[in-house]
C-alpha positions in Angstrom: 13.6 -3.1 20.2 10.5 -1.3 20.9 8.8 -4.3 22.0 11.6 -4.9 24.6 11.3 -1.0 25.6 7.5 -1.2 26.3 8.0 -4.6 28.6 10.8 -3.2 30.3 8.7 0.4 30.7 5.5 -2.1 32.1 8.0 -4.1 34.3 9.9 -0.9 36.3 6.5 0.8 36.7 5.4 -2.6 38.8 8.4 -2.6 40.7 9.0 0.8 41.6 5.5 0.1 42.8 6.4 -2.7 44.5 9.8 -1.0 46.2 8.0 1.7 47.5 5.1 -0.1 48.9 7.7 -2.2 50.9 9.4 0.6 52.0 12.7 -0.5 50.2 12.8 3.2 47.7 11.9 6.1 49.5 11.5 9.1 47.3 14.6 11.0 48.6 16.5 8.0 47.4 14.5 7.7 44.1 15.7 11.6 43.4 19.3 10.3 44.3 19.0 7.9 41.6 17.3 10.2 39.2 20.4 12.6 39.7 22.9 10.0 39.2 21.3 9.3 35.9 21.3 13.1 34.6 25.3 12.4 36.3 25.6 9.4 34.1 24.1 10.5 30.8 26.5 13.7 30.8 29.7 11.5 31.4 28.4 8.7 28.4 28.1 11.5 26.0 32.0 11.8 25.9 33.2 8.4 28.1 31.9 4.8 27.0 30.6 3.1 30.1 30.5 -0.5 29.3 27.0 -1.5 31.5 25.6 1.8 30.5 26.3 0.7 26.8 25.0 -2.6 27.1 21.9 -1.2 28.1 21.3 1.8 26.1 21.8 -1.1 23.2 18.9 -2.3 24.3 16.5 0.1 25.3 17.2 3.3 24.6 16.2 4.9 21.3 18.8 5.6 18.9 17.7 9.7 18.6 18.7 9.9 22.0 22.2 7.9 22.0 24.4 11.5 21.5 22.2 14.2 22.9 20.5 12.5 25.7 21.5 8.9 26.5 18.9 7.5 29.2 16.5 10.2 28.3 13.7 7.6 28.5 14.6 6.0 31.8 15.4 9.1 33.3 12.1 11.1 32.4 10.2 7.8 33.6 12.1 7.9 37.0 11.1 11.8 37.0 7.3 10.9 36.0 7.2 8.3 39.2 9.1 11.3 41.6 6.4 13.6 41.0 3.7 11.5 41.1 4.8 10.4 44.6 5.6 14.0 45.5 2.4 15.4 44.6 0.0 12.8 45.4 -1.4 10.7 48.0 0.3 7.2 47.7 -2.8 5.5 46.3 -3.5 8.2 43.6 0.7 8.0 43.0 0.9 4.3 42.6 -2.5 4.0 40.4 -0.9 7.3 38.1 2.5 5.2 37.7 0.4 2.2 36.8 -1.3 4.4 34.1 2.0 5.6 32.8 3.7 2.4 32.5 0.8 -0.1 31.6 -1.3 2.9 29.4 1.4 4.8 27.4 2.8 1.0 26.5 0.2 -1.1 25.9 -0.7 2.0 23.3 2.3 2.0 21.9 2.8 -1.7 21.2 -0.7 -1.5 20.2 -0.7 0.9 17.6 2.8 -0.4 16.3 1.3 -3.9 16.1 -2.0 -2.8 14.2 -0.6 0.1 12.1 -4.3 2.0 14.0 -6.4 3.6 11.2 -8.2 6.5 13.0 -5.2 9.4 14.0 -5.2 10.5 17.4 -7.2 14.3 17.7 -4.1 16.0 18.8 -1.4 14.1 17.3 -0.2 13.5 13.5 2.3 10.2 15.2 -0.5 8.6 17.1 -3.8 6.6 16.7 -7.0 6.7 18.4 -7.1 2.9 18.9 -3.9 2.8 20.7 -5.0 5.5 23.1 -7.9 3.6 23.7 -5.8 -0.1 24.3 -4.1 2.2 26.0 -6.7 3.6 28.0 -8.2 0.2 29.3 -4.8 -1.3 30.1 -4.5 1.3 32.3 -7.6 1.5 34.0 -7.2 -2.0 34.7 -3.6 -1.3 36.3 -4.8 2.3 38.7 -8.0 0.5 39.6 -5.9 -2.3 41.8 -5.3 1.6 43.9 -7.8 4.0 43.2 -12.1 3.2 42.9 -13.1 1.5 39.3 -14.8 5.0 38.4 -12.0 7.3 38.8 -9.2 4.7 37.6 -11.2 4.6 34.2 -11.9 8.1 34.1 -8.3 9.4 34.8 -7.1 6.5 32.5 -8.6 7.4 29.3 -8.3 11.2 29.9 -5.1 10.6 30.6 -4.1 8.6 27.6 -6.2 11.2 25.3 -3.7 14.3 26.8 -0.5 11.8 26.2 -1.0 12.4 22.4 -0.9 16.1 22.6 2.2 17.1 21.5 3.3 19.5 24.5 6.3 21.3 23.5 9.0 23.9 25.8 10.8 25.9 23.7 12.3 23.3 20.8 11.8 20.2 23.3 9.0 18.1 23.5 8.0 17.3 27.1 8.3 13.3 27.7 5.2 11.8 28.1 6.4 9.5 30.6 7.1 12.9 32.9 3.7 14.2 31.5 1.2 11.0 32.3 1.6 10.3 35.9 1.1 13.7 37.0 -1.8 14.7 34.6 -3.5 11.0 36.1 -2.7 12.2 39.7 -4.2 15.6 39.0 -7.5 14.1 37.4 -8.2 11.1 40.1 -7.5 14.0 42.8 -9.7 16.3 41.2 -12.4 13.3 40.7 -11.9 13.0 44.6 -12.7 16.4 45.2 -15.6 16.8 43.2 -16.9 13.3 44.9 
């Protein structure tokens, strides 16, 4: 399943991308659609919605199912809102291409070849995955942003993803974390160049 999750997270990062750049999603009606998902995940947690079920099957993780059905999807919406809120479209579009092409390819990475060398800030994660993770997406922002800063913010980027940055009892999602922590550091990078 978390193979199919990761594709899926690499796919909707490419066309949200793609929507926007077309002119097709707006980010008014990308906040529509993130409210409508906090609207839907409240209603699953006491109503079956057949669709909804089909794909939280699928791609949701099962810790979420009864607290917070669509907690991945929605955060990932969330992450793409703010980065194309805060940021320039260029810098928002390469930051969403670090989120969905960086925190997977790490993922699937580290699942695939059990990493050996644990990530500085994280007892779950491995260094070698942040580093796949890293390169996959420096190769995604710099399609947007110059080579330097897309492999810069990348493998910042994917180094503060393994921090575990907690709120109270939650941990914050990376997926809301990523883009906007890539934005800040490629706008920054701008600044100081």
């Amino acid at each position: 399943m978390e193979i199919k999750r990761q594709i899926f997270h690499i796919v909707c990062g490419i066309i949200i991308i793609a929507l926007v750049k077309a002119g097709i999603l707006s980010i008014t009606c990308l906040g529509i659609i993130i409210i409508i998902g906090f609207i839907i995940s409240a209603i699953y947690r006491k109503y079956d919605i057949p669709g909804i079920r089909w794909f939280l099957k699928h791609f949701e993780r099962k810790k979420n199912m009864k607290t917070f059905p669509g907690k991945g999807a929605i955060f990932y919406l969330l992450g793409c809102f703010f980065a194309l809120l805060f940021f320039r479209q260029d810098v928002a579009f390469a930051s969403i291409m670090i989120m969905a092409l960086g925190d997977s390819v790490s993922t699937l990475f580290s699942r695939r070849y059990q990493g050996k060398i644990k990530h500085p800030f994280s007892s779950r994660k491995y260094l070698e995955g942040a580093l796949m993770g890293g390169l996959a997406g420096f190769f995604g922002a710099m399609v947007f942003v110059s080579p330097l800063f897309a492999f810069i913010s990348s493998f910042i980027s994917m180094i503060i993803e393994g921090i575990d940055i907690r709120l109270g009892f939650t941990q914050v999602d990376d997926n809301l974390i990523l883009p906007i922590v890539a934005g800040a550091i490629i706008t920054l990078l701008e600044w100081l160049f």
